[in-house]
N, C-alpha and C positions, 0 to 999 in steps of 0.2 A: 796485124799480127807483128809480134816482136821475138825476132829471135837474139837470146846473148847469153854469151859463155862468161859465165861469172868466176873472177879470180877467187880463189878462196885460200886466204894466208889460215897459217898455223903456229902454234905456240904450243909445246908441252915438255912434263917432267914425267920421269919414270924412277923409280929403286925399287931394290928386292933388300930384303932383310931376313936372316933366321928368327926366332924368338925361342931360346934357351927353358924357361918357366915351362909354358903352355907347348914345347916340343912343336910348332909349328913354322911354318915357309910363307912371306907375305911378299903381298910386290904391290905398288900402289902407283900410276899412273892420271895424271891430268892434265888437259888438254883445254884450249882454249881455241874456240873460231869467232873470229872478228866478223861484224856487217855481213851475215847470212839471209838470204831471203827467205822469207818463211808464207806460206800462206795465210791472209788476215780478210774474212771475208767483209770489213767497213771499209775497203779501200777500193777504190772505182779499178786502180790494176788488180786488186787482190793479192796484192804483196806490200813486206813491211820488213823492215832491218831489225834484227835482232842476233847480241853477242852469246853466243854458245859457250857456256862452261861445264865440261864434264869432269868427272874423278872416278873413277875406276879401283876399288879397293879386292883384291882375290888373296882366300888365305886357305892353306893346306897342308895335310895332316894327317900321318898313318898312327891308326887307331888298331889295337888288338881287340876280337871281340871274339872271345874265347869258343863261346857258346855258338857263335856260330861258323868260324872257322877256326879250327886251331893249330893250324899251321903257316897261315898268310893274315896278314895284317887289311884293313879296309882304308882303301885309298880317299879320304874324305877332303872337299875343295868347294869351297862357298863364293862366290861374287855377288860385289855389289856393285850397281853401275847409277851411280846418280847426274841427273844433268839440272844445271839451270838456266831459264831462258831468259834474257833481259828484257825491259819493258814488253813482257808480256801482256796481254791483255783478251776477255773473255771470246772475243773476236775471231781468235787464231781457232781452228780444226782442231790443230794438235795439242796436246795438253802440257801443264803448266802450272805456275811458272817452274814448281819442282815436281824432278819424274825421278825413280826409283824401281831399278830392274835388279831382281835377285833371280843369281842360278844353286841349285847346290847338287852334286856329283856324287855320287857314292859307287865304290867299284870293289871289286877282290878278285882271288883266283884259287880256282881249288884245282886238285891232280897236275901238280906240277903248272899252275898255269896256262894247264889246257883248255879247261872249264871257267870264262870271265864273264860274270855276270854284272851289271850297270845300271844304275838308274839316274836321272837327271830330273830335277823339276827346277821350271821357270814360273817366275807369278813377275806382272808388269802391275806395281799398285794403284798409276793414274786411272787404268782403262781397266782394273778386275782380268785383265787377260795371263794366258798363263798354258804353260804344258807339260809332261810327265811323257818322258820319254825313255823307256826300258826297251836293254836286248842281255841277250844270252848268246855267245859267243864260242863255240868249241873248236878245238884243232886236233885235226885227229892226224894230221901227219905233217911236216915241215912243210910243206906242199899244199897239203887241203883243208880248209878250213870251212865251217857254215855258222849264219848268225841268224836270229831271229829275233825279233822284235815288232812291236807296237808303239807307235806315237798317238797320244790325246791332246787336244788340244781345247779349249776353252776360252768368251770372253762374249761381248754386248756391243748395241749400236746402241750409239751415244745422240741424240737431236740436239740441233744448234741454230740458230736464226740464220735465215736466206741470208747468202751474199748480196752485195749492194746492186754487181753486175755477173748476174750466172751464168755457165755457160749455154744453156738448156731451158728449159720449162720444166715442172717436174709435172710426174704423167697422171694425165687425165687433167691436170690443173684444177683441180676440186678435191676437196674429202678434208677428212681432218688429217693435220701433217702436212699436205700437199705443200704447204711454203715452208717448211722445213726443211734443215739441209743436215745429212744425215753420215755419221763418219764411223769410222771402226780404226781404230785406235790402239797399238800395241800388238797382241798375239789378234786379237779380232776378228782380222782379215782371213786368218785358216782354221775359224772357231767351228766349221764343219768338215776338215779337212782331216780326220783321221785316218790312221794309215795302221796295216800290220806288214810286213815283210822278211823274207825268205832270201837272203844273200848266200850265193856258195860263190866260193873265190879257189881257184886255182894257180899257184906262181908257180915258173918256171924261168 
């Protein structure tokens, strides 16, 4: 066994811009990780170097949407989160060499901002993973507020060739599949993990 704490350097840019035309707010963020270990199952350690290139693009924007509120404008905010992986190769669990995460926000407030209803969806394009996460939020006094909401969530196990040296066996060691190695990729991992909840908050 090998235990080590891996130095991990960083490199990035950031700006925020209005855009006058299209009345929106943007801010665009990228970042660079140098020699990241990744996991590559043709490798007898199971690890392989690879340079990390992300960019981060978010744009936002209050929208009147007469018909359905006419008094408050809809807070609308889109992200995109793109990464590239360098010498990528079929090998790695994770996916590749380009991944592409989008959110997008939709929000308003009615009675004064007492009544804030939200919605959020996420979709991860490598993995088909993705979730739809709404609440409805009321304050019914400086003091007391309750929210309620539902998280869904969605996405697939993805098969991929044995590593060279696994940890394990896989079980029963027979059937079909049995030497397959088997990953969940993006939202995947909480693709049965749906939730509804009931939040009351009290400040003092």
């Amino acid at each position: 066994a090998v235990l080590e704490y891996q130095k991990r350097d960083v490199l990035g840019f950031a700006m925020d811009f209005a855009e006058d035309r299209t009345k929106t707010s943007w801010g665009v963020e990228f970042t660079w990780f140098p020699r990241v270990l990744v996991a590559d199952n043709d490798q007898f350690d199971a690890l392989a170097h690879v340079d990390l290139y992300n960019l981060v693009v978010s744009v936002d924007r209050l929208t009147f949407i007469r018909f359905l509120n006419r008094s408050r404008s809809f807070f609308m905010n889109l992200q995109l989160f793109f990464q590239y992986v360098s010498d990528y190769r079929s090998s790695f669990p994770r996916d590749g060499p380009f991944n592409t995460l989008a959110t997008f926000t939709v929000a308003t407030g009615y009675h004064q901002d007492r009544l804030v209803p939200s919605v959020t969806f996420v979709h991860d394009f490598p993995s088909s993973s993705g979730a739809v996460l709404a609440s409805v939020s009321y304050r019914y006094t400086e003091n007391l507020s309750i929210q309620v909401g539902a998280n869904a969530f969605y996405g697939s196990v993805r098969s991929l060739e044995a590593p060279l040296v696994a940890p394990g066996t896989a079980a029963g060691g027979a059937g079909k599949g049995a030497q397959r190695f088997y990953v969940e990729n993006g939202l995947s991992q909480i693709r049965d993990r749906d939730e509804f909840f009931l939040r009351l908050r009290y400040t003092f």
